[in-house]
C-alpha positions as CSV (number, residue, x, y, z in Angstrom):
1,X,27.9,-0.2,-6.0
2,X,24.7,1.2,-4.3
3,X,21.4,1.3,-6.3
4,X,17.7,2.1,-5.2
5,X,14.7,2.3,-7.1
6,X,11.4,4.3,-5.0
7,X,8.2,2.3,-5.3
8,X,5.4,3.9,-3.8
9,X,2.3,1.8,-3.9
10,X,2.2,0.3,-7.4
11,X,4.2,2.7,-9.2
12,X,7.8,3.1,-9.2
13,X,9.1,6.7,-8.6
14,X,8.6,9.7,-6.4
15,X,8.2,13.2,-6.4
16,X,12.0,14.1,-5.6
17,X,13.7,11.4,-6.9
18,X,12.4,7.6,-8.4
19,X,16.1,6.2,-8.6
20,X,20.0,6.8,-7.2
21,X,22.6,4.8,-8.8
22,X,26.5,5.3,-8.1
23,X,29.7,3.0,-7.9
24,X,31.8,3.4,-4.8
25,X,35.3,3.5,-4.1
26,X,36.4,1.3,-1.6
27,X,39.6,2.6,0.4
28,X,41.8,-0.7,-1.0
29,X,40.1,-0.9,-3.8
30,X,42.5,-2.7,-5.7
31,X,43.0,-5.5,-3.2
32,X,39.2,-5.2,-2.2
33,X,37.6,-6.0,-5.3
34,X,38.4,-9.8,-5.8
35,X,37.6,-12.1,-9.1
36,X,34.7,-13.5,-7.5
37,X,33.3,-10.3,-7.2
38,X,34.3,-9.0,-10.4
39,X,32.9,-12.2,-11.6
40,X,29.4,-11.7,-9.5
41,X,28.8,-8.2,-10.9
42,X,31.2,-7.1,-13.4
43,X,32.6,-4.2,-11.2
44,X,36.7,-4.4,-11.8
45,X,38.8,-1.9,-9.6
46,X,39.0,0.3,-12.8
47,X,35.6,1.1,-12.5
48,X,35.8,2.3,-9.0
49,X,39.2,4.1,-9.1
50,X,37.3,7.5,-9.8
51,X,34.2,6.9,-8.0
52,X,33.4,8.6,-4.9
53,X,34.3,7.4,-1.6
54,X,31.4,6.5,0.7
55,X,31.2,9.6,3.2
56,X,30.6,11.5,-0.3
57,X,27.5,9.3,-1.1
58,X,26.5,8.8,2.6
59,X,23.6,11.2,2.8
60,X,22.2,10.9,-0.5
61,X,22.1,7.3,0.4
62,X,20.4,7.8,3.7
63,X,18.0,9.7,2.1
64,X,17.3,6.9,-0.4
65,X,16.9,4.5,2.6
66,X,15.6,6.2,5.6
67,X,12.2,4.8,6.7
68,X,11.7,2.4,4.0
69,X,11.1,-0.8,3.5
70,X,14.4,-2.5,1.8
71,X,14.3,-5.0,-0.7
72,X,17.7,-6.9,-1.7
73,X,19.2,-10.2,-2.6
74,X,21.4,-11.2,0.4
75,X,19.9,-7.7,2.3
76,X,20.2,-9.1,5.6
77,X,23.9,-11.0,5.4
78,X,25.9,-9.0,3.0
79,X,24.3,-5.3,2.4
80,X,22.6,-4.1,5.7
81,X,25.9,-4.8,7.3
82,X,28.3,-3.7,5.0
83,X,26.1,-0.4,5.3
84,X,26.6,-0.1,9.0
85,X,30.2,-0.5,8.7
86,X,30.4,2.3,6.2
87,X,27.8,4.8,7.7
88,X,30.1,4.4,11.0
89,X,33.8,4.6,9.1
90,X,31.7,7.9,7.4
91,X,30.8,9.4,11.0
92,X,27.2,9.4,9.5
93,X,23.9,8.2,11.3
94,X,22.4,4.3,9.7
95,X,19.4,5.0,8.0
96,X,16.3,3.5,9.8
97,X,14.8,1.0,7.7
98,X,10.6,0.2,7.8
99,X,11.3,-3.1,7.3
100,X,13.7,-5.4,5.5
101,X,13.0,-8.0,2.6
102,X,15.6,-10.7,1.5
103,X,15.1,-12.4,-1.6
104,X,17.9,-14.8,-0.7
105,X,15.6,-17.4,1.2
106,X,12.6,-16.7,-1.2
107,X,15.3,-18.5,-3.9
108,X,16.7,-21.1,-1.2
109,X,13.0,-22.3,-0.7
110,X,12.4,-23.4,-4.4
């Protein structure tokens, strides 16, 4: 699943778009999505089966992403390179990020 929300300065939203949202279909997505996952997030294989496949979602995504700052639990391990991997497979240019947040050490320190 991908998901961004626009914030721009204390409000959330933007002219063109405030939010994207959209499941996506791994290629073995029956062997990709394990129980752990499924268990994480709730996303089961039958949810993905009719989703697009990244390369469909790869620009709209870059647009979402492209020159901001991003903000994510786990951002730096997990998402920013399970992004690169796909924007390459996709033949499709990584989005430049202004900056990078993980909430994942803002947890481990409390």
């Amino acid at each position: 699943e991908f998901g961004c929300a626009v914030v721009c300065g204390r409000t959330l939203g933007e002219r063109r778009r405030a939010a994207y949202q959209t499941l996506v279909r791994p290629a073995d997505y029956r062997r990709a999505i394990s129980r752990r996952s499924v268990a994480c997030n709730g996303i089961t294989a039958a949810m993905v089966a009719h989703a697009p496949a990244f390369g469909a979602v790869a620009r709209e995504i870059h647009r979402c992403l492209d020159g901001r700052i991003w903000v994510g639990h786990n951002i730096v391990r997990f998402d920013v390179p399970v992004l690169r991997e796909h924007f390459a497979a996709a033949g499709e240019e990584m989005p430049r990020s202004a900056g990078v947040v993980d909430t994942l050490p803002l947890l481990r320190a409390h």
